[in-house]
C-alpha positions as CSV (number, residue, x, y, z in Angstrom):
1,X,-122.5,-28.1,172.8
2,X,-119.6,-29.4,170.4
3,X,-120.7,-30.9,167.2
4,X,-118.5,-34.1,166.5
5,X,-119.1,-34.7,163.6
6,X,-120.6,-31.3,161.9
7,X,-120.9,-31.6,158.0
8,X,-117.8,-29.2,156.3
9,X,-120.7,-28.2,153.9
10,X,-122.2,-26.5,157.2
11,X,-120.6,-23.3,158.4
12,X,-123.5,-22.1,160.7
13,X,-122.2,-20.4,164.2
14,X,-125.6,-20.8,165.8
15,X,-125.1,-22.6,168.3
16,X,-128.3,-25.0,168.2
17,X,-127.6,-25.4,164.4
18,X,-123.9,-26.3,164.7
19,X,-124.6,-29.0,167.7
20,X,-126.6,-31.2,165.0
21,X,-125.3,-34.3,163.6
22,X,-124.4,-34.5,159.9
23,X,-127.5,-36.1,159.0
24,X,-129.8,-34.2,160.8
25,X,-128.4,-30.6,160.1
26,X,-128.0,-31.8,156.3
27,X,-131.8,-32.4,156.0
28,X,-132.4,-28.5,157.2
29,X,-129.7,-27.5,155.2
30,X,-132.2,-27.2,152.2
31,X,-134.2,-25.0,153.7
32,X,-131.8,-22.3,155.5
33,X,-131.8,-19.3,154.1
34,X,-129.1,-17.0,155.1
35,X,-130.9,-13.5,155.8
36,X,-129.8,-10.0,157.1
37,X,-130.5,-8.7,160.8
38,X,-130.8,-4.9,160.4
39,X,-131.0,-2.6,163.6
40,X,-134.6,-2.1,164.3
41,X,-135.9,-4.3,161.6
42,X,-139.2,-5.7,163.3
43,X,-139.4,-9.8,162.6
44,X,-142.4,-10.0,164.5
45,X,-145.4,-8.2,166.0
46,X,-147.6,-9.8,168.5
47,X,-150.8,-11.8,166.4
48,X,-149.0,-11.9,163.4
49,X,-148.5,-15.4,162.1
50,X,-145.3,-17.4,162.6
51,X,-144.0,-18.4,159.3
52,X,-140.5,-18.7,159.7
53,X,-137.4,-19.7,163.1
54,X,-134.7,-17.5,162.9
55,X,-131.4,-18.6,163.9
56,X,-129.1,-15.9,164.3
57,X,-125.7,-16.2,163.3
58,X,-124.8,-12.8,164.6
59,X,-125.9,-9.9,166.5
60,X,-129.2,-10.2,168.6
61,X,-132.8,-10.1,169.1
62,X,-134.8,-8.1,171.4
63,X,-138.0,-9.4,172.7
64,X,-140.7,-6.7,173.8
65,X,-144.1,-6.8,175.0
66,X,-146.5,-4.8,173.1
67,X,-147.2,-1.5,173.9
68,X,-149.0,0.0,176.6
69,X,-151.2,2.8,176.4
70,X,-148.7,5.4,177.3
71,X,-146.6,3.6,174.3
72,X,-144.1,2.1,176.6
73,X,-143.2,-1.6,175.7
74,X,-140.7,-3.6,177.8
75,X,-138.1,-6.0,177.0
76,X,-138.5,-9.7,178.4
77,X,-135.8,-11.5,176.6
78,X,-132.9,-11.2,173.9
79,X,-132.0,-13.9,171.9
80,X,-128.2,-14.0,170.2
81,X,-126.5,-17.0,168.6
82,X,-127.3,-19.6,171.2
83,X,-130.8,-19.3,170.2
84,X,-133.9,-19.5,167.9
85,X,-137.0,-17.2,167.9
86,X,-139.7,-17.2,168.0
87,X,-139.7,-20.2,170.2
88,X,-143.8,-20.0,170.2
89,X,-143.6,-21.5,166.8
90,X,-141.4,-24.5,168.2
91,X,-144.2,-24.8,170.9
92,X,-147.0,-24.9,168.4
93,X,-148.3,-21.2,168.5
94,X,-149.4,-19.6,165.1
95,X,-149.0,-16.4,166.0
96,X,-146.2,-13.9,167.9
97,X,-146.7,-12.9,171.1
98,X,-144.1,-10.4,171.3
99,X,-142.8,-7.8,169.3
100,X,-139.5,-9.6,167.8
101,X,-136.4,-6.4,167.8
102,X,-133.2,-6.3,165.8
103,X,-131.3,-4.6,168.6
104,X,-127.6,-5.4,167.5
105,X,-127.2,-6.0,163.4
106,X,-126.4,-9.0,162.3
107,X,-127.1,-12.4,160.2
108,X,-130.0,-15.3,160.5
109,X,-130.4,-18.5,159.2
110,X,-134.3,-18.8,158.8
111,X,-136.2,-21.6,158.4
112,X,-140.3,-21.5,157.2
113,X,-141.9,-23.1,160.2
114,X,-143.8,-25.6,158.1
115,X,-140.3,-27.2,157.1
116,X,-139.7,-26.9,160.7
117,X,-142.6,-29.0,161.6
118,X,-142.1,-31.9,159.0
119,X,-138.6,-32.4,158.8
120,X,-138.0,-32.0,163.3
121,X,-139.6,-34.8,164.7
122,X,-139.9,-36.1,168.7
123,X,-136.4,-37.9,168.5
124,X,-134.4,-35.4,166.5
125,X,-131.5,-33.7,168.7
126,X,-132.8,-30.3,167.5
127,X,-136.1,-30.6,169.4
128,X,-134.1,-31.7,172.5
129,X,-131.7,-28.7,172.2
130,X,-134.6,-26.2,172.2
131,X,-136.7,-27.9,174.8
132,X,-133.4,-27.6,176.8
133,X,-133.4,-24.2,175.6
134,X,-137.2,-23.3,176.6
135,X,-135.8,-23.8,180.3
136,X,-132.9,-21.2,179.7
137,X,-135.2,-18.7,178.0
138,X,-137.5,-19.5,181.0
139,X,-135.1,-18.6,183.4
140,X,-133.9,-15.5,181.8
141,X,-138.0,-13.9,181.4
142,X,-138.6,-14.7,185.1
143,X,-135.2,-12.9,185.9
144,X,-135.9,-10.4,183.9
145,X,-139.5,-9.5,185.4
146,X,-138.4,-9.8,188.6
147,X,-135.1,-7.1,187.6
148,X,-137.9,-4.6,186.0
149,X,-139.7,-5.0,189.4
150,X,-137.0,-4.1,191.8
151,X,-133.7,-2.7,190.7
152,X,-132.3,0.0,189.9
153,X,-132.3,1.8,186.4
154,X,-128.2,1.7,186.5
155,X,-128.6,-1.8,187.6
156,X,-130.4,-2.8,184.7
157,X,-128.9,-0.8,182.4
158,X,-125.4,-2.8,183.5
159,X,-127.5,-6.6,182.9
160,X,-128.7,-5.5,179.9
161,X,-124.9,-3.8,178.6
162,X,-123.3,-7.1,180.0
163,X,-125.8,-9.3,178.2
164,X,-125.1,-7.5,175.2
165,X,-121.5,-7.8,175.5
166,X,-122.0,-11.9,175.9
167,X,-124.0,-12.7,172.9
168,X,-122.0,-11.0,170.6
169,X,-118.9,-10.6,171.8
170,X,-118.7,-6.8,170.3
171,X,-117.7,-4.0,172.4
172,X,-118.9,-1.7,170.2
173,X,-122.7,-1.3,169.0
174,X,-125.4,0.8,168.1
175,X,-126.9,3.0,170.8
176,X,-130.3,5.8,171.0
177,X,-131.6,7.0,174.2
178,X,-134.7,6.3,172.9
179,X,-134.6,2.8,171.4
180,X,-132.3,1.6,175.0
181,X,-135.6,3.4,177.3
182,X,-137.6,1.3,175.6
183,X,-135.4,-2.0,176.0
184,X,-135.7,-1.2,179.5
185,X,-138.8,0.5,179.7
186,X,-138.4,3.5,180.9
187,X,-138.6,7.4,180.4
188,X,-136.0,8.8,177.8
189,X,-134.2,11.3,180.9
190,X,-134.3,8.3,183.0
191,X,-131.8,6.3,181.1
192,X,-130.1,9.0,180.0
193,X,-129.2,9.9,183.7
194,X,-128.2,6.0,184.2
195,X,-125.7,5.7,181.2
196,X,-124.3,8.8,182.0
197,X,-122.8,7.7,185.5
198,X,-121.9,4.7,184.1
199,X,-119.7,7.1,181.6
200,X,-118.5,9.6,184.5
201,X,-117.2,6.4,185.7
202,X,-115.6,5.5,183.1
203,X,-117.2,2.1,182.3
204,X,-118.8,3.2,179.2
205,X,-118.4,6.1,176.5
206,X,-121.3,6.7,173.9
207,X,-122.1,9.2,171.1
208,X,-122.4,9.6,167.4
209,X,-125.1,6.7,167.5
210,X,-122.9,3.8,168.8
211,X,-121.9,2.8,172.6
212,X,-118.4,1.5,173.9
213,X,-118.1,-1.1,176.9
214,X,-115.0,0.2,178.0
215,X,-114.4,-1.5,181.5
216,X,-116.6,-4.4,182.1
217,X,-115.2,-5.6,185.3
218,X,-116.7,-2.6,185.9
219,X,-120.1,-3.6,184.7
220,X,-119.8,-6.8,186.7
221,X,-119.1,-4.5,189.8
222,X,-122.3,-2.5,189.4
223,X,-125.0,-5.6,188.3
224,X,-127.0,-7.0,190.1
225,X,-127.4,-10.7,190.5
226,X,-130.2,-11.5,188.1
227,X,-127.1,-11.3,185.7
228,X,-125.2,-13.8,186.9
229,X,-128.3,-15.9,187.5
230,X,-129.2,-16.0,183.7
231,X,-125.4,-16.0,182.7
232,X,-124.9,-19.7,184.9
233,X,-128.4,-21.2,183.4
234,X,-127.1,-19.8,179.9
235,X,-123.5,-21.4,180.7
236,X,-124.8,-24.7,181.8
237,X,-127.1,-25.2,178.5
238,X,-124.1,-24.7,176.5
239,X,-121.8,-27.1,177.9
């Protein structure tokens, strides 16, 4: 996803921004505001009304499904540089259906999804991207459902490190037992027993709020293949 002939004026490291030609990412260019991603900030909950596409420029998004009644939500999907959310907007929805999670701090460029709707039209490169995209995100929800359904905790807890690790290319980042058993929706002592073998084996260390990947080949090891199936779908959409 190389942009030939990207504009100077346009210094975006989203990938879907900085794949536009000149023309086409200069008519957005208006409209992009450059916005914080704090850990835990909520972007969206699920009914509220879309009004603006984030494009993050760092960090990542966490996707989560709302609640159950024991108030256990699960994670479905992240979203890092390579991406937009919340894609329902793109698809014509008015309102989220999930629960849209800092999980790793960052930066956004955001766009108000009327601007969105005007300025992107059926031949613009940007709607191709993120139709292209839609298949990736796709791939990683099914993948992700069928990983809840029937691996391990230390198994997922090693996709979900290893996914981290991709999108923003940061060994270090901010870690709770809580808010990671809710990622992968589970009980607190559950995960806590999972990233602590992963420590004994030296793969990780964690404390003070923050988590280290220490030896990914490691992780790669341990993870099961729904990893790499989202990781050669994610590789193939960006070229």
């Amino acid at each position: 996803m190389s942009r030939s002939d990207a504009s100077l004026s346009a210094p975006s490291t989203n990938l879907l921004l900085s794949a536009l030609p000149s023309r086409e990412y200069n008519r957005l260019f208006p409209y992009l505001e450059r916005v914080p991603l704090a850990f835990k900030a909520v972007l969206y909950e699920p009914g509220q009304p879309i009004r603006h596409l984030y494009f993050p420029t760092s960090g990542m998004l966490s996707l989560l499904l709302a609640p159950d009644r024991h108030g256990i939500s699960v994670e479905v999907g992240v979203v890092g540089r390579e991406g937009m959310a919340d894609l329902s907007g793109f698809l014509g929805a008015t309102v989220a259906s999930t629960r849209s999670m800092v999980q790793v701090p960052g930066e956004a460029l955001r766009l108000p999804v009327d601007k969105f709707r005007v300025l992107v039209d059926r031949n613009s490169k940007l709607r191709e991207l993120l139709l292209r995209y839609v298949h990736v995100f796709l791939v990683q929800l099914t993948q992700e459902t069928a990983c809840n359904a029937l691996h391990s905790v230390e198994k997922r807890l090693c996709r979900w490190l290893l996914t981290i690790h991709d999108r923003t290319g940061r060994d270090h980042f901010p870690f709770t037992h809580e808010f990671l058993a809710a990622m992968l929706g589970v009980r607190r002592a559950t995960v806590t027993e999972a990233a602590r073998r992963l420590r004994q084996a030296g793969l990780i260390h964690y404390g003070g709020g923050q988590l280290t990947v220490l030896e990914r080949r490691g992780l790669e090891r341990t993870v099961c293949d729904c990893y790499r199936v989202v990781k050669a779908e994610l590789n193939q959409f960006l070229g």
